[in-house]
Backbone as a printed PyTorch tensor [residue, N CA C, xyz], in Angstrom:
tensor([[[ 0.8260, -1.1820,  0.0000],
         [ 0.0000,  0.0000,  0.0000],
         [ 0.8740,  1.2500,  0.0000]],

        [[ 0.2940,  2.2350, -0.4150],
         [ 1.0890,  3.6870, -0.6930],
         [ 0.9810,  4.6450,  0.7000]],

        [[ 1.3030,  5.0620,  1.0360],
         [ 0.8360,  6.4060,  1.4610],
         [ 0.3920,  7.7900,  1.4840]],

        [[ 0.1500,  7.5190,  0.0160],
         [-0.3250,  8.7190, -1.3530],
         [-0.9120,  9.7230, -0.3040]],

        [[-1.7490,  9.2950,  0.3170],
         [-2.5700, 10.0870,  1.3750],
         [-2.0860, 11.3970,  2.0900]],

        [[-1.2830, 10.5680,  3.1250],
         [-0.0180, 11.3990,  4.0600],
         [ 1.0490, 12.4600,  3.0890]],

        [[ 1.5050, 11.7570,  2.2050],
         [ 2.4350, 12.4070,  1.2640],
         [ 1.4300, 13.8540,  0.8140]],

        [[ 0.5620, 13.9260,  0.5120],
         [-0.2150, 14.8310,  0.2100],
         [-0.9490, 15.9820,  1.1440]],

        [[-0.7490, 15.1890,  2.5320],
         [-0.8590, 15.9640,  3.2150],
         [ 0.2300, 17.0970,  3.5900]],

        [[ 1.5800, 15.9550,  3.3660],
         [ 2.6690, 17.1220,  4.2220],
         [ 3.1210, 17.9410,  2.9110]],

        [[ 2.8980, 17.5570,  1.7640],
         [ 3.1970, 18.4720,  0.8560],
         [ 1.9910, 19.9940,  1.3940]],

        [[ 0.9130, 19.6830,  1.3230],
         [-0.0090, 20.3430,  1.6640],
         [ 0.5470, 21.6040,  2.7610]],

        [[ 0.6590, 20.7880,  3.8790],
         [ 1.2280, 21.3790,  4.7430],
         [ 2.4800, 22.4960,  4.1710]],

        [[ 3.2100, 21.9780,  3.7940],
         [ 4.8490, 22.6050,  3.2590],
         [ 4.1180, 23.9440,  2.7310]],

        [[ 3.3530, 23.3450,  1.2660],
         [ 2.8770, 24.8120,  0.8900],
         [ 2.3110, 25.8940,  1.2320]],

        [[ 1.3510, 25.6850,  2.0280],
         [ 0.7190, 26.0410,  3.0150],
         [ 2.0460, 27.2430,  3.7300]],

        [[ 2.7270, 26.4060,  4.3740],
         [ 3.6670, 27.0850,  5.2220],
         [ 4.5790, 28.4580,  4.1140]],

        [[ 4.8910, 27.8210,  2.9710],
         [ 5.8070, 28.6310,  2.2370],
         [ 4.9100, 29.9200,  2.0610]],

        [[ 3.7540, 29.9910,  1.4400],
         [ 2.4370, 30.8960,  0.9120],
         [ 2.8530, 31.6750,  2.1320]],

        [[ 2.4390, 31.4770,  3.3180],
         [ 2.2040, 32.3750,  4.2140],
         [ 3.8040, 33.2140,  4.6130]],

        [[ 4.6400, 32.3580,  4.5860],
         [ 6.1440, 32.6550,  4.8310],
         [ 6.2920, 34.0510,  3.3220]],

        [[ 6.2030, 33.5820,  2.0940],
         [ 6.0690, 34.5080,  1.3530],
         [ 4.9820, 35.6800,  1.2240]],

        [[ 4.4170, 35.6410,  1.6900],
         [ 2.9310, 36.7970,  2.3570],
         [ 3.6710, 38.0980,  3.0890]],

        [[ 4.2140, 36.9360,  3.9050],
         [ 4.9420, 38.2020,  5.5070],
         [ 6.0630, 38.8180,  4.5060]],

        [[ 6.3690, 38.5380,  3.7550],
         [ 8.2980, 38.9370,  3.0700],
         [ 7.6320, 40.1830,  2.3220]],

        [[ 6.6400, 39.7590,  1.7050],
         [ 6.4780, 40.9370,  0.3140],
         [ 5.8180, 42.0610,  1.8060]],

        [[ 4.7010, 41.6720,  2.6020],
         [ 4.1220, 42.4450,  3.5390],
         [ 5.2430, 43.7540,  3.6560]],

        [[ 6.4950, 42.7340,  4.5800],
         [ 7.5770, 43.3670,  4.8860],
         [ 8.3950, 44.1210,  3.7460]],

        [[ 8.4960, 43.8840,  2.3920],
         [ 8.7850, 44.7020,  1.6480],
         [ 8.0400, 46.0880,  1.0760]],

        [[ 6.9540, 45.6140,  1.0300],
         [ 5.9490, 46.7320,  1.2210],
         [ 6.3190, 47.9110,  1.7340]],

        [[ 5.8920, 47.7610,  3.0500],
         [ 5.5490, 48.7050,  4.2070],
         [ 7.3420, 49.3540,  4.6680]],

        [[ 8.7780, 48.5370,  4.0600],
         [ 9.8240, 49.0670,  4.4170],
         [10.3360, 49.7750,  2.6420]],

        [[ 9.3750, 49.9850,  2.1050],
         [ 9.7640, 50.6430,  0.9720],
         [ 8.6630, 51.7320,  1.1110]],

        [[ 7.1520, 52.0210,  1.7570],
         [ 6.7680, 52.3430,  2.0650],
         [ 7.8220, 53.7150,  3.6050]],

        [[ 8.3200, 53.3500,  3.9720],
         [ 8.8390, 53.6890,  5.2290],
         [ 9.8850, 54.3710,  4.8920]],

        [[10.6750, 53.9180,  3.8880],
         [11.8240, 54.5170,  3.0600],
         [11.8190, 55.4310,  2.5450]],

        [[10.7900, 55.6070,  1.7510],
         [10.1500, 56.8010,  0.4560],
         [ 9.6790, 57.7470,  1.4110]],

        [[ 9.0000, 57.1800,  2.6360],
         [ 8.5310, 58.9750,  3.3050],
         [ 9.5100, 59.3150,  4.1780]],

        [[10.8420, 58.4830,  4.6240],
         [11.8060, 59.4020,  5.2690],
         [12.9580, 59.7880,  3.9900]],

        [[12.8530, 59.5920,  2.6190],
         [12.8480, 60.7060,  1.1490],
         [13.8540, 60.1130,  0.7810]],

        [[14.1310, 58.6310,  1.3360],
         [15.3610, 57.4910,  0.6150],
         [14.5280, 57.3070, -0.5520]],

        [[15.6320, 56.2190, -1.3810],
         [14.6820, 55.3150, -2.3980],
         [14.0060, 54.2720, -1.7170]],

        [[12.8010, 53.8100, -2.2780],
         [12.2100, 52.6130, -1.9050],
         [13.0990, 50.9010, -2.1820]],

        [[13.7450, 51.4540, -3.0550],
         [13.6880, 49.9730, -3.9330],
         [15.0000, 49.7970, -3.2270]],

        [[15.9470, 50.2640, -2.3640],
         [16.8100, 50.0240, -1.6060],
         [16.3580, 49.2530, -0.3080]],

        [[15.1210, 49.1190, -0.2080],
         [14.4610, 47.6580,  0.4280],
         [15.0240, 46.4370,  0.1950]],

        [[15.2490, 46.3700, -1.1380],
         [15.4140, 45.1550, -1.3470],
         [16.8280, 44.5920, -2.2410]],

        [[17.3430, 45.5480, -1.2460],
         [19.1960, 45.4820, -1.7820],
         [19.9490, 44.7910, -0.8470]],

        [[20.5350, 44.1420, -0.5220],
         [20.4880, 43.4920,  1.2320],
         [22.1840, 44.3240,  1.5800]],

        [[22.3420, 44.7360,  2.2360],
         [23.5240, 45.8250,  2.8820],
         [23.0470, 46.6990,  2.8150]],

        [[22.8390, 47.1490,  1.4190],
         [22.5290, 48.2280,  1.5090],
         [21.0700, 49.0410,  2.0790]],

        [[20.0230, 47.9770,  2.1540],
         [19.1690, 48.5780,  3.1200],
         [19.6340, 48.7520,  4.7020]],

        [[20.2120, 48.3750,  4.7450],
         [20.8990, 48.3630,  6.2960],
         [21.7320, 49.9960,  6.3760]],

        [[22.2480, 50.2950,  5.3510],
         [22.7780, 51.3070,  5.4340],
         [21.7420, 52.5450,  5.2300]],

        [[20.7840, 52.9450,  4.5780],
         [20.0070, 53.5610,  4.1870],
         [19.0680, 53.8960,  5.7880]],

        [[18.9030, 52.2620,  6.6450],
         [17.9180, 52.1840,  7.4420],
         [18.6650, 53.1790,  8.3960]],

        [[20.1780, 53.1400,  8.9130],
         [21.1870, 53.2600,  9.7900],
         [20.9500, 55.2730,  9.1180]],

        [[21.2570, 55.5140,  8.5060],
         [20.4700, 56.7800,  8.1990],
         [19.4130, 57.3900,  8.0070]],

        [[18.4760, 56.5390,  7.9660],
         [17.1340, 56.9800,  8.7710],
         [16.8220, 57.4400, 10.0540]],

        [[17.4280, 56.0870, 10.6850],
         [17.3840, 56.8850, 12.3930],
         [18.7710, 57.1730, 12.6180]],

        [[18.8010, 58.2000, 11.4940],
         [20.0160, 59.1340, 11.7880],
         [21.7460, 58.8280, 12.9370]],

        [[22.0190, 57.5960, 12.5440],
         [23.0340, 57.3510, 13.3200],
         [24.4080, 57.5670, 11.8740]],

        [[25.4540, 57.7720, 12.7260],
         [26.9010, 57.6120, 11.7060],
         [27.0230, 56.3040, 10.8600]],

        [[27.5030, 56.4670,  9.8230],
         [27.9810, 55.3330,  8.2000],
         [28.3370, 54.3100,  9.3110]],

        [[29.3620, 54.3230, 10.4190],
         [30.1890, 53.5770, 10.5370],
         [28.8630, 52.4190, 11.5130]],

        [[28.2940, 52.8060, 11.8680],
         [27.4770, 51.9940, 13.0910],
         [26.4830, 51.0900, 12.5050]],

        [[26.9150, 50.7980, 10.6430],
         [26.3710, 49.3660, 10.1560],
         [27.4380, 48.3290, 10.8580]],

        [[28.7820, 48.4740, 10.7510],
         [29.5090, 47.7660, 11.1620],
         [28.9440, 47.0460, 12.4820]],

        [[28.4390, 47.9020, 13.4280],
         [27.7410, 46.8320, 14.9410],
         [26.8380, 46.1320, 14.0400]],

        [[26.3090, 45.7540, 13.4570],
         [25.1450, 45.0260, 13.2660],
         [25.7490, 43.3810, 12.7110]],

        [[26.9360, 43.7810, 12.0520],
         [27.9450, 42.2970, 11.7820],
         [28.5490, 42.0520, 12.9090]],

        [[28.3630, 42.5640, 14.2180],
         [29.1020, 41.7230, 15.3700],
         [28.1020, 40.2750, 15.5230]],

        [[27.3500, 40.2360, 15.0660],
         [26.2860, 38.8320, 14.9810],
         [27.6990, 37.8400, 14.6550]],

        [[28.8000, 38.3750, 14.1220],
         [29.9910, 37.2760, 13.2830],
         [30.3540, 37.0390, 15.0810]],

        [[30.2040, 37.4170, 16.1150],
         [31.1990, 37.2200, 16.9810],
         [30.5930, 36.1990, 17.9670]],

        [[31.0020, 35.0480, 18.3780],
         [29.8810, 33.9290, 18.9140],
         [29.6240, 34.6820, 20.1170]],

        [[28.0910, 34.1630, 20.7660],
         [27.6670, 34.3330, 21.9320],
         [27.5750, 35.9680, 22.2560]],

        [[28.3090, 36.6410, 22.5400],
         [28.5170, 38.3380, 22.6640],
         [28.1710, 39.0860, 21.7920]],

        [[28.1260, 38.7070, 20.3740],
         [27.5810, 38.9850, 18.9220],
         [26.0100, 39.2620, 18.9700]],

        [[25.4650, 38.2340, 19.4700],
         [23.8860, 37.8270, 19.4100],
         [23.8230, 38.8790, 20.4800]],

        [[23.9980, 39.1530, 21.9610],
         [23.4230, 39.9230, 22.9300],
         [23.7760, 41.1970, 22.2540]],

        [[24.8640, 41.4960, 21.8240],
         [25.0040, 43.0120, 21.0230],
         [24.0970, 43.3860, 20.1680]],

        [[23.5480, 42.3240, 19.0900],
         [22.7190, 42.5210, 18.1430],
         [21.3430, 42.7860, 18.6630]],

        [[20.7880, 42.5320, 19.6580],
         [19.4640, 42.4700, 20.1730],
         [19.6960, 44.0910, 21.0280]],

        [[20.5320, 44.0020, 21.5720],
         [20.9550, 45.7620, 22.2410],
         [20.9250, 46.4110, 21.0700]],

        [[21.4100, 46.3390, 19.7310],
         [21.2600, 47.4740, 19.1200],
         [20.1520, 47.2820, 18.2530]],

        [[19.2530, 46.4430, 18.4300],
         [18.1130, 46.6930, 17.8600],
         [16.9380, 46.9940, 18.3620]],

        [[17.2040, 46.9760, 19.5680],
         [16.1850, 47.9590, 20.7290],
         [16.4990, 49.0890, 20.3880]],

        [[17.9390, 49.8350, 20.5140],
         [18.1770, 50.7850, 21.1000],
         [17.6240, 51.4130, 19.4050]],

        [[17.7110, 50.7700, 17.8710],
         [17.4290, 51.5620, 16.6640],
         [16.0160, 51.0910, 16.7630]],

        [[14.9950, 50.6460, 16.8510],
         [13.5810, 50.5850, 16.9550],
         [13.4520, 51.5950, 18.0960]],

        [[13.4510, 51.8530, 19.3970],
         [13.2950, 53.0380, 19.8010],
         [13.2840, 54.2210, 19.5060]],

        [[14.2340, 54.0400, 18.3920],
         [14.9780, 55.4680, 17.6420],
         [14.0760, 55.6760, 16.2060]],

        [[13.9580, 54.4140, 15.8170],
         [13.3150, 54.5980, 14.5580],
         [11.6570, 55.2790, 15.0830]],

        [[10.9870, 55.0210, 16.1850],
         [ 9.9560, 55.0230, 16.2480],
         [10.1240, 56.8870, 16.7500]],

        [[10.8790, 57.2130, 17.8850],
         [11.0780, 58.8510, 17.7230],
         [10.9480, 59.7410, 16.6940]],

        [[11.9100, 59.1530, 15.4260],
         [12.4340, 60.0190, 14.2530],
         [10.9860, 60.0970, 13.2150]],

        [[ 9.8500, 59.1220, 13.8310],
         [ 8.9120, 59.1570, 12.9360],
         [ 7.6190, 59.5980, 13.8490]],

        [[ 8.2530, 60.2730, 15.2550],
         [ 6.9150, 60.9010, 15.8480],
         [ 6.3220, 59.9530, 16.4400]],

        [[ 6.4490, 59.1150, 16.9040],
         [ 5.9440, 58.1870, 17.7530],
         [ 6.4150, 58.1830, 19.1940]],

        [[ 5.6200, 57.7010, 20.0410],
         [ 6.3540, 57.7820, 21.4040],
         [ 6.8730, 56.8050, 21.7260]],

        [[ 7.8430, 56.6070, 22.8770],
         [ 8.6200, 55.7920, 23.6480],
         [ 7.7180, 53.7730, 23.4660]],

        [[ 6.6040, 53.8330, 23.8980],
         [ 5.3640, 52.5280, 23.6820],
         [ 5.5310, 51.8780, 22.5110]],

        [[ 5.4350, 52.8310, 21.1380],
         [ 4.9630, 52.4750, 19.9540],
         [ 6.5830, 51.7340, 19.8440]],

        [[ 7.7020, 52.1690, 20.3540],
         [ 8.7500, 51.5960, 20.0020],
         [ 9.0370, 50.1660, 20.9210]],

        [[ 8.5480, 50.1610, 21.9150],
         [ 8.5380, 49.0380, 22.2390],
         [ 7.5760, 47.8960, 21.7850]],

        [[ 6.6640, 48.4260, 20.7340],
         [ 6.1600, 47.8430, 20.3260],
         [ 6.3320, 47.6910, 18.9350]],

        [[ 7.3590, 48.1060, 18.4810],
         [ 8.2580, 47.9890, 16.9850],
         [ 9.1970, 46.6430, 17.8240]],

        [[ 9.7710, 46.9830, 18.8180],
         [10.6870, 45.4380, 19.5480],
         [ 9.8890, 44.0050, 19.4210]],

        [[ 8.1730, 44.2090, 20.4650],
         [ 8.2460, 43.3710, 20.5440],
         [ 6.9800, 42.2930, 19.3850]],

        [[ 6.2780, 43.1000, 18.9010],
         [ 5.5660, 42.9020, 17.6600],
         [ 5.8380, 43.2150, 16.4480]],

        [[ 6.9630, 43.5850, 15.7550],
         [ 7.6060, 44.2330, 14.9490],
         [ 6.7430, 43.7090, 13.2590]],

        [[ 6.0020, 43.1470, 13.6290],
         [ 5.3570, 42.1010, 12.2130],
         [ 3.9450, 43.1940, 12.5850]],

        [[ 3.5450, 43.6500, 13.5450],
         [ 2.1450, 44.3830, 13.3820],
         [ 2.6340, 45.8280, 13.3590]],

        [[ 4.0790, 46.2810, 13.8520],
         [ 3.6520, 47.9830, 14.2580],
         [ 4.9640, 48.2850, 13.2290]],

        [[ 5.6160, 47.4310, 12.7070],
         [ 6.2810, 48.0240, 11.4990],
         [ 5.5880, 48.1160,  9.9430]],

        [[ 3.8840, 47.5640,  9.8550],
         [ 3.2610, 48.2160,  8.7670],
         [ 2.4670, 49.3000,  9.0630]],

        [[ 2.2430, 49.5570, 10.6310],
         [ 1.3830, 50.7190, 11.0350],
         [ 2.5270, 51.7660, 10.7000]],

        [[ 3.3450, 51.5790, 11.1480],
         [ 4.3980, 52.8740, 10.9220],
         [ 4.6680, 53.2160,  9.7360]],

        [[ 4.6600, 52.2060,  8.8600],
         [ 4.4760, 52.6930,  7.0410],
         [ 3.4890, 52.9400,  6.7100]],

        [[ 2.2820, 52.6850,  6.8860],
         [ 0.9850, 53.1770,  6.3070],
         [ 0.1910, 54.3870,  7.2070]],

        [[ 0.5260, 54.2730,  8.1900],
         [-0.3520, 55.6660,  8.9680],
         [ 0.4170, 56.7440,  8.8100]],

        [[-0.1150, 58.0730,  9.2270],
         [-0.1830, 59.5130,  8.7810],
         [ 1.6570, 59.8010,  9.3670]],

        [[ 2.2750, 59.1330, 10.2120],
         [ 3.1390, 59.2170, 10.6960],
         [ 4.4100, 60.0740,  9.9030]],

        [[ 4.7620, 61.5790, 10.4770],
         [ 5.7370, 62.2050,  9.2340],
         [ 7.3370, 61.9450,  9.6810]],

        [[ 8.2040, 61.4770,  8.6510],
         [ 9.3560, 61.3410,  9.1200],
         [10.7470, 63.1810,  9.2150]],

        [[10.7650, 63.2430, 10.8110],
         [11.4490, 64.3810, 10.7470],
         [13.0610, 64.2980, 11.5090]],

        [[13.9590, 64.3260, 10.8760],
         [15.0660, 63.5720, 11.5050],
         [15.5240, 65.1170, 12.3320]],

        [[15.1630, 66.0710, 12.8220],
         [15.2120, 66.9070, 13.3510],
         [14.5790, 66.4550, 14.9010]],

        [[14.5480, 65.3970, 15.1260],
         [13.7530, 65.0350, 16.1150],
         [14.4790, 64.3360, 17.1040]],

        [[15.8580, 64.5100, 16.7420],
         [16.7940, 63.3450, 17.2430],
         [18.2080, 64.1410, 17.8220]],

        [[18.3870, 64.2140, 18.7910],
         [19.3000, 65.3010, 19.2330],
         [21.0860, 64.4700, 19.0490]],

        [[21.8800, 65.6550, 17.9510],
         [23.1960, 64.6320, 18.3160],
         [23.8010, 64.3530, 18.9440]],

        [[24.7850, 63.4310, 19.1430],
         [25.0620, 62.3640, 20.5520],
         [23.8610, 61.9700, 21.4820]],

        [[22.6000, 61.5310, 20.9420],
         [21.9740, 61.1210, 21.8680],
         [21.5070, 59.4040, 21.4650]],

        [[21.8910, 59.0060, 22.5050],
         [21.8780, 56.9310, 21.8190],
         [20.1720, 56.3500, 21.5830]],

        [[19.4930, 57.0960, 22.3990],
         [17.8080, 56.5500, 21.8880],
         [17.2760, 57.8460, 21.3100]]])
C-alpha cells in the first residue's frame, strides 16, 4: 500500500507554510519601501540586502560607521546579545524620528510584524530633526 494520502498531506502542509512565509516577506517589503520613500530614501533600496541596512542606519540618523555593529552577529555568543541591544536601542529610535512615542517603540521590539506596517501606512511624518546629536535613543 502507498501512502499517497499522508504524502499529500505534508506536501499540503509545506505549501501552506511557504504561501504564508512569502505573504509576511512581500508584507515586509511593502511597508519598508513604504517607510523609506517617506523618510525621502529610495524605496527599492528595500530590497538590496547591505545596503538597506545602510540607508535604514540613516534613517534613524546614526553615523555610516554603526552598520559595522550590526555584523558583530559574526562574533559567537557576545555577537547575538550586542545585536538584540542594538536593535532595541534603533527601533526606539526609529519610532522617535517618525513621531511616535517611547510605547509604539517598544512595540516595533516586541511585535515588529504588526507595528512596522502601522508605521508605514499611517499619517506618521518622518522628521530627523527630532533626534538630538550624541543622543543613543
Amino acid at each position: 500500500m502507498s501512502d499517497l494520502g499522508i504524502d499529500s498531506i505534508i506536501i499540503g502542509l509545506i505549501s501552506a507554510y511557504f504561501g504564508v512565509i512569502i505573504l509576511i516577506v512581500l508584507v515586509f517589503i511593502i511597508a519598508g519601501w513604504r517607510l523609506f520613500s517617506k523618510a525621502g530614501k529610495p524605496g527599492w533600496a528595500i530590497i538590496i540586502p547591505f545596503y538597506n541596512l545602510y540607508i535604514y542606519t540613516q534613517i534613524i540618523q546614526r553615523p555610516g560607521w554603526w552598520i559595522l555593529l550590526y555584523f558583530s552577529i559574526a562574533i559567537p555568543a557576545v555577537g547575538a546579545l550586542a545585536l538584540v541591544f542594538l536593535s532595541i536601542v534603533d527601533q526606539l529610535r526609529l519610532a522617535k524620528v517618525f513621531g511616535r512615542s517611547a510605547g509604539f517603540g517598544v512595540g516595533l521590539i516586541l511585535l515588529g510584524w504588526v507595528f512596522f506596517p502601522i508605521l508605514a501606512f499611517s499619517g506618521s511624518q518622518y522628521d530627523s530633526h527630532r533626534v538630538v546629536e550624541g543622543e543613543l535613543i
